[in-house]
C-alpha positions in Angstrom: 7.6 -10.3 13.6 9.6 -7.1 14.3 13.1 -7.6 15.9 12.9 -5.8 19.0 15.7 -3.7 19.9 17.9 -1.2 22.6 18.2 2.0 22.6 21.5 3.2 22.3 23.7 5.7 23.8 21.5 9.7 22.9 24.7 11.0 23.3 26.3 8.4 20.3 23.1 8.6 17.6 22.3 11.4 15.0 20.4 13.6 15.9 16.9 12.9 14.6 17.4 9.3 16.3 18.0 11.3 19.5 15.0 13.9 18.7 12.8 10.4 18.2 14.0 9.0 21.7 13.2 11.9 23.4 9.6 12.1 21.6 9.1 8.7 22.9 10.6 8.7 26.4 13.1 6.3 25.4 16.3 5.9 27.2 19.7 3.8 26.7 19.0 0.4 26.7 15.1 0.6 26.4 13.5 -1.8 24.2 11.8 -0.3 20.4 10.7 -1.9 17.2 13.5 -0.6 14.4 10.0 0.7 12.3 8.7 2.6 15.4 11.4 5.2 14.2 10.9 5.3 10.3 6.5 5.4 11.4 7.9 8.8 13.3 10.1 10.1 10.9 7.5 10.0 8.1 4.6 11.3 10.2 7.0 14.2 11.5 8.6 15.0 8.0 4.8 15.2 6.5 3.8 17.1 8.9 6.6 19.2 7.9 6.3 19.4 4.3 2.2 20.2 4.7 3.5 23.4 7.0 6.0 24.2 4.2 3.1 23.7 1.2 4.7 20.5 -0.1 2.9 17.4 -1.0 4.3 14.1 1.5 5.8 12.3 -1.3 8.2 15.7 -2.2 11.7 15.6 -1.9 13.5 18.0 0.3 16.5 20.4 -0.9 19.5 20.0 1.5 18.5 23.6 3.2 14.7 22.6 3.7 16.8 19.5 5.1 18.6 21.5 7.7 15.1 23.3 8.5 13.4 20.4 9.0 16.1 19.3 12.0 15.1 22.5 13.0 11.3 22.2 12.8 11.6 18.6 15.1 13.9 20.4 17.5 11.2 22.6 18.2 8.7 20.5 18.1 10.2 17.9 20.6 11.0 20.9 22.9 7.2 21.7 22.9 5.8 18.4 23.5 8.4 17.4 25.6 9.6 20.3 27.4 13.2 18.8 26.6 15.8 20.5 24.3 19.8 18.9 24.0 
């Protein structure tokens, strides 16, 4: 069974963490499962590699690294509306 736990602080989490609690409408102190975040990590990053021509199971170059922040930025600001 999956240990249930609270969202912390957006404000005190890197920022992919905070990306992924804005995706999900989660705020401090709201309860998640610690795999709902690696689930939406790996779905966002292969969604990102496809739209770069990688294959899912590629590793990313630290710049490709700093583009996919990017490319979740903007895609948490266009299904959410939100941008910090």
């Amino acid at each position: 069974m999956a240990e249930i736990l609270r969202a912390p602080n957006p404000d005190e989490c890197q920022i992919r963490f905070k990306y992924f609690m804005i995706d999900n409408g989660l705020k401090e102190g709201d309860a998640y499962r610690g795999y709902d975040f690696i689930n939406w990590i790996s779905e966002v990053g292969a969604e990102y590699k496809k739209s770069i021509g990688k294959h899912y199971l590629d590793i990313l170059t630290p710049h490709e690294q700093a583009k996919f922040t990017e490319f979740i930025r903007i895609r948490v600001k266009g299904r959410t509306g939100v941008e910090r």
